[in-house]
C-alpha positions as CSV (number, residue, x, y, z in Angstrom):
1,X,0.0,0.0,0.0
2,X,3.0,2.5,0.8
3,X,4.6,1.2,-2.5
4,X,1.4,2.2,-4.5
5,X,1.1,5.8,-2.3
6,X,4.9,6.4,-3.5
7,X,4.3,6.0,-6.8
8,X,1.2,8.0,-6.7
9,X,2.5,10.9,-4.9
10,X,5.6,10.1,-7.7
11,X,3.6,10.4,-10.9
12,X,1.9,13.6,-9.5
13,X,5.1,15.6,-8.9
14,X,6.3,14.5,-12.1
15,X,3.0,15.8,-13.8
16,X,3.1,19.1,-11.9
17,X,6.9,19.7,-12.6
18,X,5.8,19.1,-16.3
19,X,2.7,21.6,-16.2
20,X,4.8,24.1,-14.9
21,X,7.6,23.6,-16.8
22,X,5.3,23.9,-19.6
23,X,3.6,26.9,-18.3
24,X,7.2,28.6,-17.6
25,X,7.9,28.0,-21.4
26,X,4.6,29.1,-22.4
27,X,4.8,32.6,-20.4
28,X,8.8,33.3,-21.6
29,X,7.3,32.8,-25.0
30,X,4.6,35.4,-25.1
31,X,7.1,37.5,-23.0
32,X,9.8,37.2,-26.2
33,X,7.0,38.2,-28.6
34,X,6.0,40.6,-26.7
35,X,9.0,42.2,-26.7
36,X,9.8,41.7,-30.2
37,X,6.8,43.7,-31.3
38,X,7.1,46.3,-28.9
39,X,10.7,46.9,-28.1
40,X,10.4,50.8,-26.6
41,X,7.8,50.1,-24.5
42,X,9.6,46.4,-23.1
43,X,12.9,48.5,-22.3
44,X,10.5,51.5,-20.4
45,X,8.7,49.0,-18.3
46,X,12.2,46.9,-17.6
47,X,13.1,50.5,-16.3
48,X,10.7,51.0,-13.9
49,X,10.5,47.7,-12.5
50,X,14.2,48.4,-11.7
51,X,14.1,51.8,-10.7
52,X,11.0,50.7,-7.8
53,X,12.9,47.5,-6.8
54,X,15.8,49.4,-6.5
55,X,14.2,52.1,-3.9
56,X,12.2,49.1,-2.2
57,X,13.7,48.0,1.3
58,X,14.2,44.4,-0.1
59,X,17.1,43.7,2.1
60,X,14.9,45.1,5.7
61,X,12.2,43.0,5.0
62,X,14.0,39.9,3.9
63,X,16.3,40.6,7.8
64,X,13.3,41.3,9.7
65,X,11.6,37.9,7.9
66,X,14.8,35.9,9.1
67,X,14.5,37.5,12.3
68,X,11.1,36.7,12.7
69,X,12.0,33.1,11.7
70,X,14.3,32.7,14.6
71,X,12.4,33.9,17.3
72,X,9.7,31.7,15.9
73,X,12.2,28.4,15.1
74,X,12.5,28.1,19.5
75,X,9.3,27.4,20.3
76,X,8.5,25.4,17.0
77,X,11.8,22.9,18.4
78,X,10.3,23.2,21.9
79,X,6.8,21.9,20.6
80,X,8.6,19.5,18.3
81,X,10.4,17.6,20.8
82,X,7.3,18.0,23.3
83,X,5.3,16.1,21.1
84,X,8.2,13.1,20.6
85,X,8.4,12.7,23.9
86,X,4.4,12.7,24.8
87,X,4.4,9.9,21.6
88,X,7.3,8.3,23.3
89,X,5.9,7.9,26.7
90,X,2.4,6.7,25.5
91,X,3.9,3.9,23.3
92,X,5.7,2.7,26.3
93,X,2.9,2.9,28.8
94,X,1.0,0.0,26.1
């Protein structure tokens, strides 16, 4: 039964690696045509996509995530290893 699961769960990464790979080519296609019929416009918006990520505090809110991570990643272990050890003494109590 694990063995049929395996597969399963298997085939249906497989298929959704293949959708979106198929989806990523799809998009990068109409991106290059896009860009091939409308060249001046293509290089204005590439401009200010960069000029906003440029003044966007990428590299705050990316620290403060990781920060947030960390204070979170204590009481996750804590809960973690709770939770072994409740398993662990109720299989030994049977």
């Amino acid at each position: 039964m694990d063995e049929q699961f395996s597969a399963t769960s298997g085939d249906i990464a497989e298929r959704g690696l293949r959708y979106t790979k198929d989806q990523f080519e799809q998009v990068l296609e109409q991106t290059e045509e896009y860009v091939r019929e409308n060249p001046a416009r293509s290089i204005a918006y590439a401009l200010i996509a960069g000029f906003i990520l440029n003044r966007l505090p990428i590299g705050r809110i990316l620290g403060g995530f990781v920060r947030l991570l960390m204070i979170a990643f204590k009481p996750a272990i804590l809960a973690y290893g709770a939770t072994k050890l409740y398993r662990a003494a109720q299989g030994n109590e049977e």
